[in-house]
MIKE-93774 format. One line per 10 residues: number of its first residue (from 1); for each residue x, y, z of C-alpha. Coordinates in nm, 4 decimals. Layout:
<marros>
NUM) X,Y,Z; ...
</marros>
This chain:
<marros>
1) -2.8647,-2.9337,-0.4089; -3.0442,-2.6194,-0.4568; -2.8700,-2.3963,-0.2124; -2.5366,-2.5429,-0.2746; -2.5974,-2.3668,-0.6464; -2.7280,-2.0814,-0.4570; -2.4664,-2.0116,-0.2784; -2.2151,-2.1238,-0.5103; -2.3578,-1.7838,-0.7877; -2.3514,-1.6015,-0.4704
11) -2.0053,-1.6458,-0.3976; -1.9593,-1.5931,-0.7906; -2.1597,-1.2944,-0.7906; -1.9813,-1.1363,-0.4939; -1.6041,-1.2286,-0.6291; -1.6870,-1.0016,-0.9004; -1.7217,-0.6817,-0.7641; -1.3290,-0.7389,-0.6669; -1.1572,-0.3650,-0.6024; -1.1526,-0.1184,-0.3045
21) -1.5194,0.0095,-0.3951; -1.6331,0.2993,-0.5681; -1.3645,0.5640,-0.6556; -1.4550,0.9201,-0.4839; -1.3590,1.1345,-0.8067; -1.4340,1.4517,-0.6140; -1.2016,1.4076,-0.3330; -0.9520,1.2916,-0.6403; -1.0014,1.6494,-0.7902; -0.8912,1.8264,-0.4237
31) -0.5921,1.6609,-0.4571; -0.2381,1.9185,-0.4860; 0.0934,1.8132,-0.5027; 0.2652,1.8385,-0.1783; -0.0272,1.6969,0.0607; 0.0945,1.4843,0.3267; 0.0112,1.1225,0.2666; -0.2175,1.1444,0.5319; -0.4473,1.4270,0.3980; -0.4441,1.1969,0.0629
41) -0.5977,0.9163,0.2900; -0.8274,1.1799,0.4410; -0.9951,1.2673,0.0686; -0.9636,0.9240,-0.0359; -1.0125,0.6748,0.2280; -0.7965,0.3340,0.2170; -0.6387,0.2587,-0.0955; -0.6709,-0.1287,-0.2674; -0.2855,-0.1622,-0.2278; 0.0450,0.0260,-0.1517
51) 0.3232,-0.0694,-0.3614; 0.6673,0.0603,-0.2305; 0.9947,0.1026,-0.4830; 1.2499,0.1641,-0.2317; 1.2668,0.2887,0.1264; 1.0891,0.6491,0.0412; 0.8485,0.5885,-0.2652; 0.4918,0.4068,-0.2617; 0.2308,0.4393,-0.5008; -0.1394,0.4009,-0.3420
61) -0.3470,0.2323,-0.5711; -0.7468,0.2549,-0.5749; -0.9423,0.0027,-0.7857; -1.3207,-0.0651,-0.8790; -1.4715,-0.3148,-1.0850; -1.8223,-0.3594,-1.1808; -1.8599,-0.7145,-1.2486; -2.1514,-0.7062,-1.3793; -2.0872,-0.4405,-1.6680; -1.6733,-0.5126,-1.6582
71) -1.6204,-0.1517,-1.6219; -1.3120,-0.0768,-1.4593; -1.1834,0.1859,-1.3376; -0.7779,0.2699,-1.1092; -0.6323,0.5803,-0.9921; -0.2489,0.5280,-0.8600; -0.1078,0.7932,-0.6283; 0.2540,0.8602,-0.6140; 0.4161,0.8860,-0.2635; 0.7516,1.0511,-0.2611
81) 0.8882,1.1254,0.1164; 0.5787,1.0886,0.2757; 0.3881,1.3997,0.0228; 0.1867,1.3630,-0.2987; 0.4514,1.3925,-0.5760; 0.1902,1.4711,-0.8652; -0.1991,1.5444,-0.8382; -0.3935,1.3621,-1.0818; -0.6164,1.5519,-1.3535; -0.9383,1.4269,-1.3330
91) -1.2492,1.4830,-1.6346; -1.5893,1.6192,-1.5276; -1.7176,1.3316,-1.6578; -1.5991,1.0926,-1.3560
</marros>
């Protein structure tokens, strides 16, 4: 009975800390309008999900949440013809 509840808070535990893992805000701030999609992956790794909006237009999507604290935190890339269509401004702070 004891490791069922065990493993039962670990699974708990573990569902919380849902997202693509921690956001790297410094390759977020060497981001320029233009960049290839693949030099966007390069600086940012794998996004959480790609939405598309027609047949040239995606917007990569990078999530973390803390479970613990509920902090949460997204940055959403536009993809327009296969280039960055807007860099994102991102605080010192991050």
């Amino acid at each position: 009975m004891k490791s069922k509840f065990i493993a039962v808070l670990a699974a708990v535990v573990l569902s919380a800390c849902a997202g693509s893992g921690k956001i790297d805000w410094n390759g977020a701030r060497q981001l320029k309008a233009g960049m290839t999609e693949k030099e966007v992956l390069t600086l940012m790794g794998t996004p959480y999900s790609v939405r598309t909006s027609g047949p040239s237009t995606k917007l990569l999507v990078w999530v973390h949440v803390n479970g613990m604290t509920g902090m949460h935190q997204s940055l959403a890339l536009p993809i327009e013809n296969g280039v960055l269509k807007q860099a994102p401004s991102i605080p010192d702070n991050f």
